[in-house]
C-alpha positions as CSV (number, residue, x, y, z in Angstrom):
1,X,3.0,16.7,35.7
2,X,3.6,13.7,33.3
3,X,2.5,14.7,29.7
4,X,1.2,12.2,27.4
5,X,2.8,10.1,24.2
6,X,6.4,10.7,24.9
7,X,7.8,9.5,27.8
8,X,10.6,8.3,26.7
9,X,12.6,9.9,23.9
10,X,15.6,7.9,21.6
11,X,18.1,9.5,19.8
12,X,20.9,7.4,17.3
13,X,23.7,9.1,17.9
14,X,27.1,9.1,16.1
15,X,30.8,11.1,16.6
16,X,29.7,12.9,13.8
17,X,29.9,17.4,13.0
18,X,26.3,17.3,13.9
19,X,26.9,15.2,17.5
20,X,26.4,17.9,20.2
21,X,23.3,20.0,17.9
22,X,21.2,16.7,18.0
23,X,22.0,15.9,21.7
24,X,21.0,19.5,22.6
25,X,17.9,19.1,20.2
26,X,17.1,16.2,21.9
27,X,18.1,17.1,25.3
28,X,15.6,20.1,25.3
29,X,12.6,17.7,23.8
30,X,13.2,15.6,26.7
31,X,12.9,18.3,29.1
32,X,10.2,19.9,27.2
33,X,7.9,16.5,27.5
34,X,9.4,15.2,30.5
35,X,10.5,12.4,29.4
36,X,13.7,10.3,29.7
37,X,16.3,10.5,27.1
38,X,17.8,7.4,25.6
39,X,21.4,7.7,23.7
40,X,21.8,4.8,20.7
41,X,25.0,4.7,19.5
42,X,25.9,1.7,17.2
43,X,29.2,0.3,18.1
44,X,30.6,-1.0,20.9
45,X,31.0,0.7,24.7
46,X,33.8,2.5,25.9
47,X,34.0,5.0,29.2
48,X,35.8,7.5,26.3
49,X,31.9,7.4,24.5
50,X,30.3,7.5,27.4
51,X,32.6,10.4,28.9
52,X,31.7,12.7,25.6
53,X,28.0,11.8,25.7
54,X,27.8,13.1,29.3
55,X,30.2,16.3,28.6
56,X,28.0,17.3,26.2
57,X,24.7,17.0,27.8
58,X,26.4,18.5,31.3
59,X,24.2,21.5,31.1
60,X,20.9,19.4,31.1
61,X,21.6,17.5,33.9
62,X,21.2,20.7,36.4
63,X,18.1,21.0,35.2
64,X,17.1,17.2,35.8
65,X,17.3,15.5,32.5
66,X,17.6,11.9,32.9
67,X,19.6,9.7,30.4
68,X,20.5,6.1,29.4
69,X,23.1,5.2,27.0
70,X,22.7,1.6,25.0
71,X,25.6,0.6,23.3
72,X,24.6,-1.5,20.2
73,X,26.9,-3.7,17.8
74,X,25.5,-4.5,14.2
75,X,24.1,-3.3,11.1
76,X,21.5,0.6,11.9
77,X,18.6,-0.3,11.3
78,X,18.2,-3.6,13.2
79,X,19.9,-2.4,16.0
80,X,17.7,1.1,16.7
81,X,14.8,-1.4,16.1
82,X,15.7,-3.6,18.8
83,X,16.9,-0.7,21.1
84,X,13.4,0.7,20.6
85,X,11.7,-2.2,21.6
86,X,13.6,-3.2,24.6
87,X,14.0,-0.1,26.3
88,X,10.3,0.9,25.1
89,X,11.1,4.2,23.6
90,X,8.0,5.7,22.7
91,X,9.9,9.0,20.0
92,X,13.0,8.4,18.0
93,X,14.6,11.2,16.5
94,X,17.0,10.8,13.6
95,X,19.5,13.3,12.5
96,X,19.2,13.7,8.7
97,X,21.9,15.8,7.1
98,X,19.9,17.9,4.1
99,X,21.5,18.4,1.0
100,X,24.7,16.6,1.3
101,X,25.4,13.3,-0.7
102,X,25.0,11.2,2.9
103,X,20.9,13.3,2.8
104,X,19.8,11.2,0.3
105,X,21.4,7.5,1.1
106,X,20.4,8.3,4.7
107,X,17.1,9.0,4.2
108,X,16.6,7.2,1.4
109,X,18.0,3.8,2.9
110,X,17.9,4.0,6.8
111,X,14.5,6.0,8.0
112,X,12.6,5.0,5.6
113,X,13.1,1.2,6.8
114,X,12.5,2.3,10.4
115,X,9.7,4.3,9.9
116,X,8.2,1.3,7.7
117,X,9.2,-1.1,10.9
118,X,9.3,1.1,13.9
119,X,6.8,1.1,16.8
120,X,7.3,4.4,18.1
121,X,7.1,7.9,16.3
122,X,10.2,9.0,14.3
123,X,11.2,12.4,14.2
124,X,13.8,13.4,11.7
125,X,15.7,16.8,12.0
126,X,17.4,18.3,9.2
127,X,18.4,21.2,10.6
128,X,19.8,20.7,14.3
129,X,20.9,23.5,16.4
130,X,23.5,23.9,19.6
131,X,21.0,27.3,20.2
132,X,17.6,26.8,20.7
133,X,15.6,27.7,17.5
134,X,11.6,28.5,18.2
135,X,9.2,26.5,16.5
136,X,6.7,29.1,15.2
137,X,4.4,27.2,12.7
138,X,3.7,23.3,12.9
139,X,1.5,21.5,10.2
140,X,0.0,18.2,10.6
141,X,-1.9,16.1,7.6
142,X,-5.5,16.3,8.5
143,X,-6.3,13.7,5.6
144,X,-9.4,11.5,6.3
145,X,-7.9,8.3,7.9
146,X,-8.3,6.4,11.1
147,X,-4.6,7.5,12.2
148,X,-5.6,11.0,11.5
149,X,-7.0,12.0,14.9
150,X,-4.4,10.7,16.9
151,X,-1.7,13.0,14.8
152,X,-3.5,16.1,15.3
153,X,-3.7,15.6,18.7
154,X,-0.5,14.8,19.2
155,X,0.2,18.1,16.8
156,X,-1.8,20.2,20.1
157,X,0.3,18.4,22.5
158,X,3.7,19.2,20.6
159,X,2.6,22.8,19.9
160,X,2.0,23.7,22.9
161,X,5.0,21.9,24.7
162,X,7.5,23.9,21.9
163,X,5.0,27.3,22.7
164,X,4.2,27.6,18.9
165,X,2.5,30.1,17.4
166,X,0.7,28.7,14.6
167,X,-1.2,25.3,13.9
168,X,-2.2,24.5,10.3
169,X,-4.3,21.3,9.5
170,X,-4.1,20.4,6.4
171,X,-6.8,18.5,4.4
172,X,-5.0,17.2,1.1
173,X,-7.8,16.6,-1.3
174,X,-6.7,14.3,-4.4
175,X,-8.1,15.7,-8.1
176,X,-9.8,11.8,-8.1
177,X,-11.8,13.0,-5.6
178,X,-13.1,16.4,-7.9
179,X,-13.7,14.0,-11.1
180,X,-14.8,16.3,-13.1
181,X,-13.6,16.9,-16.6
182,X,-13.2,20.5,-17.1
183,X,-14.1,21.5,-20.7
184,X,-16.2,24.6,-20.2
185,X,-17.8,27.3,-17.7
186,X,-20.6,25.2,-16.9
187,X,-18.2,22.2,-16.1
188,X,-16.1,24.5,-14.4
189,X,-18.4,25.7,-12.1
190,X,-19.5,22.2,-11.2
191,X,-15.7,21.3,-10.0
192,X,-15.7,24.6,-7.8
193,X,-18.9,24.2,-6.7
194,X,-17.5,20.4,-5.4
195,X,-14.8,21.4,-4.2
196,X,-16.3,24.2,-1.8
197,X,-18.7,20.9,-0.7
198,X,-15.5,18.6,0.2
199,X,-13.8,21.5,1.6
200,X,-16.7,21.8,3.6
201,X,-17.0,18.0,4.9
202,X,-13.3,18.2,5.4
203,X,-13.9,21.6,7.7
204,X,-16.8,19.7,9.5
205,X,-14.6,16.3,10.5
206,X,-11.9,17.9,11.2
207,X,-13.6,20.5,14.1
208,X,-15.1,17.8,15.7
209,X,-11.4,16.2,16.1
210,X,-10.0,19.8,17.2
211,X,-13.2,19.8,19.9
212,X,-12.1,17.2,21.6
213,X,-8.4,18.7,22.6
214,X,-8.0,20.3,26.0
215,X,-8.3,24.2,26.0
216,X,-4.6,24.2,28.0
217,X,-3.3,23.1,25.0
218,X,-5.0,25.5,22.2
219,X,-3.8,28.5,24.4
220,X,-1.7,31.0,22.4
221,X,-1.7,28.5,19.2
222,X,-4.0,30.3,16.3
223,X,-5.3,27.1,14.5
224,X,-6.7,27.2,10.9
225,X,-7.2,24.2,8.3
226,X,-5.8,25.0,4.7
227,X,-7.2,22.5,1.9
228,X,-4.9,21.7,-0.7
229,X,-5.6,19.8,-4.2
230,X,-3.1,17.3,-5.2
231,X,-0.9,14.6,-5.2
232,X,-1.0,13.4,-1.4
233,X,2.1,13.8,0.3
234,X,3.3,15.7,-2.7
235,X,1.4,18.6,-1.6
236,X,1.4,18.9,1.9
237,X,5.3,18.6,1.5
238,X,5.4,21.7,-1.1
239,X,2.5,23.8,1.4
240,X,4.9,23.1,4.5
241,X,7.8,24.5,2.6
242,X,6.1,27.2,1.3
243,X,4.2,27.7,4.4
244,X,7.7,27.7,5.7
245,X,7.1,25.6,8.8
246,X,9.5,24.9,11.2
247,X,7.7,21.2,12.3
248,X,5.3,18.8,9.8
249,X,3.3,16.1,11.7
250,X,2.5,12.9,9.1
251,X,0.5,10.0,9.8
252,X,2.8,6.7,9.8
253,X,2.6,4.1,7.1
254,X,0.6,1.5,7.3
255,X,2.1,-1.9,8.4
256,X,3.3,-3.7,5.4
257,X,1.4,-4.8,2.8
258,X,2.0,-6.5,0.2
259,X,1.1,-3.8,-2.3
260,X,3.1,-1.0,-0.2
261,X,6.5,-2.8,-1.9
262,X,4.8,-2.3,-5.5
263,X,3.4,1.4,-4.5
264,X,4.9,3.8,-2.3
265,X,3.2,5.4,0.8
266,X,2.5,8.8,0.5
267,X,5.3,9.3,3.2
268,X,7.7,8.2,0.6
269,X,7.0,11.7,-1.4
270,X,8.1,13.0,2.4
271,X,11.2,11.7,3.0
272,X,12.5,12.1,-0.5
273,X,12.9,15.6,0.0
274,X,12.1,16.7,3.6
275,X,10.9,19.9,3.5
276,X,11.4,21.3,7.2
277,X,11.6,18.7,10.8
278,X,9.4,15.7,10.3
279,X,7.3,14.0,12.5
280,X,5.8,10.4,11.8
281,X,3.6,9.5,14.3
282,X,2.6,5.9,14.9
């Protein structure tokens, strides 16, 4: 059976503490999507590299995984760019190492250039593990945007693959959009009363979206939309935290702009401080 959006699944890789945790992360994605699993290391080839890569991902080949390794010479960022585009990877996952000095240049400096260039998702994993941890609760932005309905269903088709438990869609409403000055009980109840209405609109748009998925892949999730008021990105960063979810599915940026140099994308409030695994689907 070929499952959709992923087919083929890059990983940067490095000789680093954290080498064999994001191959086996990666190495059961792959399986889990059926796709093929593309190694980027940056640096030049050697059969002493290529020897380790394939020791470590022994176990994966019984049960069929299928890799390439591209050996690529330069500076990060352009050369997981080109990788992705020649060898058409369709998912890049990034290690990210959370609360360590490297977290913040890494994040800070190399995803968010690639997610700002890339043209394939990127899914950055703070926490990888040799052992197999279950992804119980994945949230996906359910913000009104024309990249919106592709990420939820790509949030059905990655919930189901990982067997999750829980999908939360959640419809960040900004305070902008309340406008109302609250001064009294009158005014008050005028902002609740609003607020129900969006939350209502919101509910509305996003069931038609969820309607459209195929029933295989809402079997065993329980699906509920939370609204939250607030800073976009902001928010849905501090709910995922809170809501302690193992997986958080963002929209991408949009292709630059101008004004994206001058003003962050919400994203930016994201990958600041990632709250759990992201993944920013283009």
């Amino acid at each position: 059976m070929n499952l959709p959006y992923f087919s083929s699944i890059g990983i940067g890789v490095t000789f680093s503490p954290n080498l064999k945790a994001n191959l086996y992360e990666a190495a059961r994605l792959a399986m889990l999507f059926e796709s093929k699993l593309i190694l980027i290391h940056i640096g030049v080839a050697s059969e002493e590299k290529t020897t380790r890569f394939q020791e470590i991902l022994a176990p994966f080949f019984i049960d069929g995984l299928e890799i390439d390794i591209v050996y690529e010479p330069g500076k990060p960022v352009n050369s997981i760019l080109k990788s992705v585009q020649e060898k058409k990877i369709d998912l890049l996952i990034l290690g990210a190492l959370k609360r360590e000095n490297f977290f913040k240049y890494y994040v800070g400096s190399i995803a968010r250039k690639i997610t700002r260039k890339a043209s394939c998702s990127v899914l950055l994993l703070i926490n990888p593990s040799v052992e197999r941890i279950k992804c119980k609760h994945v949230v996906v932005n359910g913000l009104k945007d024309e990249k919106t309905e592709q990420a939820i269903k790509v949030a059905f088709f990655t919930g189901s693959a990982l067997q999750a438990e829980q999908l939360t869609i959640v419809e960040e409403i900004t305070q902008q959009e309340v406008a109302i000055s609250i001064n009294d009980d009158k005014s008050l109840r005028r902002a609740n009363l609003k607020k129900e209405k969006l939350h209502r609109q919101e509910d509305t748009r996003i069931k038609t979206i969820v309607d459209t998925i195929p029933e295989k892949q809402k079997k065993g999730l329980s699906v509920r939309t939370q609204p939250i008021f607030g800073k976009r990105g902001y928010s849905i960063g501090h709910y995922a935290q809170v809501a302690r979810a193992d997986l958080l599915i963002m929209n991408g940026p949009k292709k630059s702009k101008f004004k994206d140099r001058l003003f962050p994308h919400d994203l930016e409030h994201i990958l600041t401080e990632l709250p759990t695994d992201v993944l920013i689907i283009q």
